[in-house]
DSSP file (Angstrom, degrees, kcal/mol; ACC not computed):
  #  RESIDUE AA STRUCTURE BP1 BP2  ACC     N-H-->O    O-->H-N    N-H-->O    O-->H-N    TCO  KAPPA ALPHA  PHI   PSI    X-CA   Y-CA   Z-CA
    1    1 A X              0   0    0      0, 0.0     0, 0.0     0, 0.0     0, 0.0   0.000 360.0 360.0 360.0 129.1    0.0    0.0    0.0
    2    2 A X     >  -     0   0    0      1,-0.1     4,-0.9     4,-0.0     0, 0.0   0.123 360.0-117.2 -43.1 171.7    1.0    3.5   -1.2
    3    3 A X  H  > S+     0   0    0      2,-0.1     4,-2.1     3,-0.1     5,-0.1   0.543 118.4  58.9 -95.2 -12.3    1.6    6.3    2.0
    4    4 A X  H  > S+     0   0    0      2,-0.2     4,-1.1     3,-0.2    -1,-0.1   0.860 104.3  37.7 -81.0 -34.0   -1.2    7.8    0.3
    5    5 A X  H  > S+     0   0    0      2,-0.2     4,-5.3     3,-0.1     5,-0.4   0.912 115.7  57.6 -46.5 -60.8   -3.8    5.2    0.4
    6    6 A X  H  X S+     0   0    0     -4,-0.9     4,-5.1     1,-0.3    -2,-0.2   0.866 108.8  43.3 -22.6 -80.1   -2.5    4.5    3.7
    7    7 A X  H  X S+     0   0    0     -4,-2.1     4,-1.2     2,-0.2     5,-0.3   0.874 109.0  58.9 -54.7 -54.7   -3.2    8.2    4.8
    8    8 A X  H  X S+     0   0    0     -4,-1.1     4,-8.7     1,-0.2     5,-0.2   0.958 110.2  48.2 -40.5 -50.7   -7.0    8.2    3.0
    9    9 A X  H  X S+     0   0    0     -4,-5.3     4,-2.8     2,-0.2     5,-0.5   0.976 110.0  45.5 -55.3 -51.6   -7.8    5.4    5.2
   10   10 A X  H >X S+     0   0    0     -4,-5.1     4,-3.0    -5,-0.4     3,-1.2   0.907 116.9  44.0 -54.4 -76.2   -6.7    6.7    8.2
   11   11 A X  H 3X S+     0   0    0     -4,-1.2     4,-1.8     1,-0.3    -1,-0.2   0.795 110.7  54.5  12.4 -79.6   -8.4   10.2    7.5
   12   12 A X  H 3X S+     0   0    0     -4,-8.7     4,-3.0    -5,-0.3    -1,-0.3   0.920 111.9  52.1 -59.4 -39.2  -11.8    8.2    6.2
   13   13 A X  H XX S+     0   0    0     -4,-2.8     4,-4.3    -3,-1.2     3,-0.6   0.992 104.7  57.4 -33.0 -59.8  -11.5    6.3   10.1
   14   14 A X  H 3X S+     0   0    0     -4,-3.0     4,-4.1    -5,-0.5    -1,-0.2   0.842 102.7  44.0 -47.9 -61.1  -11.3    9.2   11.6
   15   15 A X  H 3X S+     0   0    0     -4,-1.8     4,-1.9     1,-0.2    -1,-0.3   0.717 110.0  62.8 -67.3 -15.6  -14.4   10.9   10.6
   16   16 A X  H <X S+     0   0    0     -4,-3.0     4,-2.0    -3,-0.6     5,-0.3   0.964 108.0  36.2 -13.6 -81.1  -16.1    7.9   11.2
   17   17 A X  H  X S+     0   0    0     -4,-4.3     4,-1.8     2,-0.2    -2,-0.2   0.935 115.0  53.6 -48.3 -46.1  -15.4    7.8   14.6
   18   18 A X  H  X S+     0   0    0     -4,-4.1     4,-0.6    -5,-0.4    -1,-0.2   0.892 115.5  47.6 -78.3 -23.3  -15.7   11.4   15.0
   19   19 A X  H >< S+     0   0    0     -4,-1.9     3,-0.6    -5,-0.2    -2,-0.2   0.905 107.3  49.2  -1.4 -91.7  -19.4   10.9   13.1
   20   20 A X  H >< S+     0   0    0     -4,-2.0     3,-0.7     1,-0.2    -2,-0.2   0.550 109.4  51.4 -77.5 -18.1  -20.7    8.4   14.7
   21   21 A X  H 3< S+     0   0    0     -4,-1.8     2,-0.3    -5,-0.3     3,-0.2   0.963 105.8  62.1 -75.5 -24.2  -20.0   10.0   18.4
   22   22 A X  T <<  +     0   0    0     -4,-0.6    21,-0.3    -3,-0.6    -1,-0.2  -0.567  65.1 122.8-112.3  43.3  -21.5   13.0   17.1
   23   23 A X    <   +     0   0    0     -3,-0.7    -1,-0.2    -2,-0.3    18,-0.1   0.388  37.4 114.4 -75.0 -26.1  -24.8   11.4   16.6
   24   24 A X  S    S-     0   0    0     -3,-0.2    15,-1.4     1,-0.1     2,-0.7   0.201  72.5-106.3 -55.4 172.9  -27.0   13.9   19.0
   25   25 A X  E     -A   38   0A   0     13,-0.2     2,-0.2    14,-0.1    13,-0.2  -0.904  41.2-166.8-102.2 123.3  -29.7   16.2   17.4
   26   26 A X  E     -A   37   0A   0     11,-2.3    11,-1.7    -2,-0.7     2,-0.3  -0.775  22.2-119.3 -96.2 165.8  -28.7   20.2   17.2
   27   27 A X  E     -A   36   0A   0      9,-0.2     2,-0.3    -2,-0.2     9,-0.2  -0.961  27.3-153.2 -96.5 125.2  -30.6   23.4   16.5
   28   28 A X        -     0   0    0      7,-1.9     7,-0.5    -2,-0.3     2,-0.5  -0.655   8.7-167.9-101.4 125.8  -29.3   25.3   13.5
   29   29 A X        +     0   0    0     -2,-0.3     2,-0.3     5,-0.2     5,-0.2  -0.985  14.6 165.6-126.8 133.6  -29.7   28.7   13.4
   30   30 A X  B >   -B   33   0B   0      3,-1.6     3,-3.2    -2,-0.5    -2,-0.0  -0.910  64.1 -66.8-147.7 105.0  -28.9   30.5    9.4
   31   31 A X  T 3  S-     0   0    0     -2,-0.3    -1,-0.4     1,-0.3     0, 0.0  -0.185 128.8  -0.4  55.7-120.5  -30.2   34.4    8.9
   32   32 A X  T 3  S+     0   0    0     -3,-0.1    -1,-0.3     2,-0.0     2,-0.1   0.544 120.5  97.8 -83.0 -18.6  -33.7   33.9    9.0
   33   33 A X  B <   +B   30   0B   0     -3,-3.2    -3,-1.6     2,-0.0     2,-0.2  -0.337  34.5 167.8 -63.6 140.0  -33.7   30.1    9.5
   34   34 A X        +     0   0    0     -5,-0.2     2,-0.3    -2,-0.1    -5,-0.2  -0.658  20.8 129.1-159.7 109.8  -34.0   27.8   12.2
   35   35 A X        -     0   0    0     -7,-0.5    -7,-1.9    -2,-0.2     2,-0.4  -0.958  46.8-106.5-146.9 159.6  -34.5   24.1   12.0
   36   36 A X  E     +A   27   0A   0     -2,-0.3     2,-0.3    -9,-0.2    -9,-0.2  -0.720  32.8 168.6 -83.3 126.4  -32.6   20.9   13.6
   37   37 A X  E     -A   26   0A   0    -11,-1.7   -11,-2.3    -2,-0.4     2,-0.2  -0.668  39.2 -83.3-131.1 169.6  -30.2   18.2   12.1
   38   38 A X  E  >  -A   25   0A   0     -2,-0.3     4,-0.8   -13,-0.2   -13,-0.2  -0.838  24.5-140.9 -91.0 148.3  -27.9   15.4   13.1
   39   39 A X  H  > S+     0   0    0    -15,-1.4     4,-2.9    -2,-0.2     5,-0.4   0.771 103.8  63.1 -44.5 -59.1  -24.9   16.4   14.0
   40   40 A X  H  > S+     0   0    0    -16,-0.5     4,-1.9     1,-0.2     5,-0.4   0.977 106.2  47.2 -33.5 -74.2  -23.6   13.3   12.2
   41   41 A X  H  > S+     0   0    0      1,-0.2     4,-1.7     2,-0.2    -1,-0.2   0.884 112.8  48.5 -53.5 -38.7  -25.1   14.8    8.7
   42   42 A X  H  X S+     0   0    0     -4,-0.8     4,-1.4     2,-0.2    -1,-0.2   0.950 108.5  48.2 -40.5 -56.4  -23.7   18.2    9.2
   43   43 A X  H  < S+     0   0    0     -4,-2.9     4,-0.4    -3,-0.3    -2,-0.2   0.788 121.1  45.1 -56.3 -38.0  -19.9   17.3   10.2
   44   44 A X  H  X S+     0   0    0     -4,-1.9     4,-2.8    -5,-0.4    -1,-0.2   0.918 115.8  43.8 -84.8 -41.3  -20.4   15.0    6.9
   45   45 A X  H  X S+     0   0    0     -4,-1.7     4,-1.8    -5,-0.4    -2,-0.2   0.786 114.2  48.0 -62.6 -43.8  -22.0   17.7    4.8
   46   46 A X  H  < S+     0   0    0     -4,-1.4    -1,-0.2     2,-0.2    -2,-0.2   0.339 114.3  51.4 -91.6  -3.3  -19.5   20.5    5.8
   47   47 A X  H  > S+     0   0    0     -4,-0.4     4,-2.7    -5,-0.2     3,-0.3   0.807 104.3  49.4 -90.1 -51.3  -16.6   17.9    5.1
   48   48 A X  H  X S+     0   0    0     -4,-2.8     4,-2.6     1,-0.2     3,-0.4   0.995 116.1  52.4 -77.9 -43.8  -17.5   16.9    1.7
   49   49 A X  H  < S+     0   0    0     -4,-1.8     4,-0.2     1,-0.2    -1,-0.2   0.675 108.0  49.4  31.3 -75.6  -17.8   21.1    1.3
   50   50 A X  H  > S+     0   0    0     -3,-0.3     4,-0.8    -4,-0.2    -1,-0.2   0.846 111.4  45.7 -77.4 -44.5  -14.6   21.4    2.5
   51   51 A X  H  X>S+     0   0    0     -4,-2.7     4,-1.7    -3,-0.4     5,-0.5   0.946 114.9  50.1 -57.7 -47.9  -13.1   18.7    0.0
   52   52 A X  H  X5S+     0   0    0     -4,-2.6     4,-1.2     1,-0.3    -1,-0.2   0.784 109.3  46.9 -74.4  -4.7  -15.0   20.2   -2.9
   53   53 A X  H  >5S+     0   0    0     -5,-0.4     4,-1.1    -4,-0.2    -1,-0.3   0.695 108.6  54.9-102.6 -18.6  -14.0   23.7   -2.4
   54   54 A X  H >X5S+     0   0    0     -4,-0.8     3,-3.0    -3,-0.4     4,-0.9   0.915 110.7  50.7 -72.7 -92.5  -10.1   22.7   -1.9
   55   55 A X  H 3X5S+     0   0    0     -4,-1.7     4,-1.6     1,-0.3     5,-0.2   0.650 109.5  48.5  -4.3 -56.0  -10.4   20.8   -5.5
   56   56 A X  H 3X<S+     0   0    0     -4,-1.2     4,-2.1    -5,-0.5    -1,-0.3   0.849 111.3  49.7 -66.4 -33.1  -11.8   23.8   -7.0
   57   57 A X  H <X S+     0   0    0     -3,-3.0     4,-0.9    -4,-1.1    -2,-0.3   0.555 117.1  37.6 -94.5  -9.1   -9.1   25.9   -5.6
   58   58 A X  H  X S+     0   0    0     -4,-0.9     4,-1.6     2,-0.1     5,-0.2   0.908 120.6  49.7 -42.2 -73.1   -5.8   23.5   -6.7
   59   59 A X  H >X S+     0   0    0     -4,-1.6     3,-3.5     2,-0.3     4,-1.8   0.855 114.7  39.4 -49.9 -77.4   -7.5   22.9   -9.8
   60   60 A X  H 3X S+     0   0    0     -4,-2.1     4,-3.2     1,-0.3     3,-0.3   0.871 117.3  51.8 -27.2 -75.4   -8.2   26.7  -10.4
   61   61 A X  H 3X S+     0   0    0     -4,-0.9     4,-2.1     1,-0.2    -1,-0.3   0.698 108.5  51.4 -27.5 -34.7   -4.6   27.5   -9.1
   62   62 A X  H <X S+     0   0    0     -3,-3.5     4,-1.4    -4,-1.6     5,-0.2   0.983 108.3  55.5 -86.4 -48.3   -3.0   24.7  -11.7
   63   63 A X  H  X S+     0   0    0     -4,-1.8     4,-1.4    -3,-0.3    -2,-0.2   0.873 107.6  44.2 -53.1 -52.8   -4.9   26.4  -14.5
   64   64 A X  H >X S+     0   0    0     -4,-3.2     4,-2.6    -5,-0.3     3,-1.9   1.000 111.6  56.1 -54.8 -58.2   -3.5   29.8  -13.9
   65   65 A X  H 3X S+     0   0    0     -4,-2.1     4,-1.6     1,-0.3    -2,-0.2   0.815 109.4  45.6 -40.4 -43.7   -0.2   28.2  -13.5
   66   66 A X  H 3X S+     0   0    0     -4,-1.4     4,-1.0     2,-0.2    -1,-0.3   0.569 111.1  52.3 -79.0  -2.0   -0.4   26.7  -16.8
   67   67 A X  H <X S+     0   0    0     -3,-1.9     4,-1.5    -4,-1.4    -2,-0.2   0.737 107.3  53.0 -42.6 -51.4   -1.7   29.7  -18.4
   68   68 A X  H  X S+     0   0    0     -4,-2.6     4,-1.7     2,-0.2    -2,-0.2   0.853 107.7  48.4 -64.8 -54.6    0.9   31.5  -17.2
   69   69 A X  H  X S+     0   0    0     -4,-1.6     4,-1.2    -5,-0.3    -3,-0.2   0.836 107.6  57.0 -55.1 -55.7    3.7   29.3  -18.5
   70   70 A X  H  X S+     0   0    0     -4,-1.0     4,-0.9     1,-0.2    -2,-0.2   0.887 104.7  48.2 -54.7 -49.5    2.3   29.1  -21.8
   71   71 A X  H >X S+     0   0    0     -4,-1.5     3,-1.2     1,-0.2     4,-0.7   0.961 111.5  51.1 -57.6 -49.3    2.3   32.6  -22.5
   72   72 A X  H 3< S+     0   0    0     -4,-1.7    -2,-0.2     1,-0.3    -1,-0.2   0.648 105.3  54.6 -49.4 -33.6    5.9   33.0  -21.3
   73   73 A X  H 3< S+     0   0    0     -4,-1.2    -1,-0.3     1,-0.2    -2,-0.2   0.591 109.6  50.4 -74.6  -2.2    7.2   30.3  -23.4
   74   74 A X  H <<        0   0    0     -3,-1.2    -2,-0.2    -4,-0.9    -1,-0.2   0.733 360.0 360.0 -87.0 -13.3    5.6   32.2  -26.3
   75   75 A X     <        0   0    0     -4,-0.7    -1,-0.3    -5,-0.1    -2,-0.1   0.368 360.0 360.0 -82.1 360.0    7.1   35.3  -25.6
């Protein structure tokens, strides 16, 4: 196994555990809003979030970089 697999797994554990402890119901309060959720589904909700908005900003970031590069070699 890669250190990188290795690392996914560990990672994916983790927010398991830290999931499933974090099973209770809260109240969610948003502007005008106010309704209750599992905890569980937030943490999970606000993770995948987290992932897709890190993606977008490498990804974006590589794009410039090759943009950048291209033009310079043209120059």
């Amino acid at each position: 196994m890669s250190p990188k697999t290795i690392s996914i797994a560990a990672g994916s554990l983790l927010v398991l555990i830290i999931s499933i402890q974090n099973y209770t119901s809260v109240s969610v309060n948003i502007l005008f809003w106010d309704f209750s959720a599992r905890l569980i589904i937030l943490l999970i909700v606000f993770l995948a979030m987290g992932f897709g908005a890190g993606y977008y900003f490498a990804k974006s970031g590589k794009d410039e970089q090759l943009i950048k590069d291209k033009t310079d070699k043209n120059e």
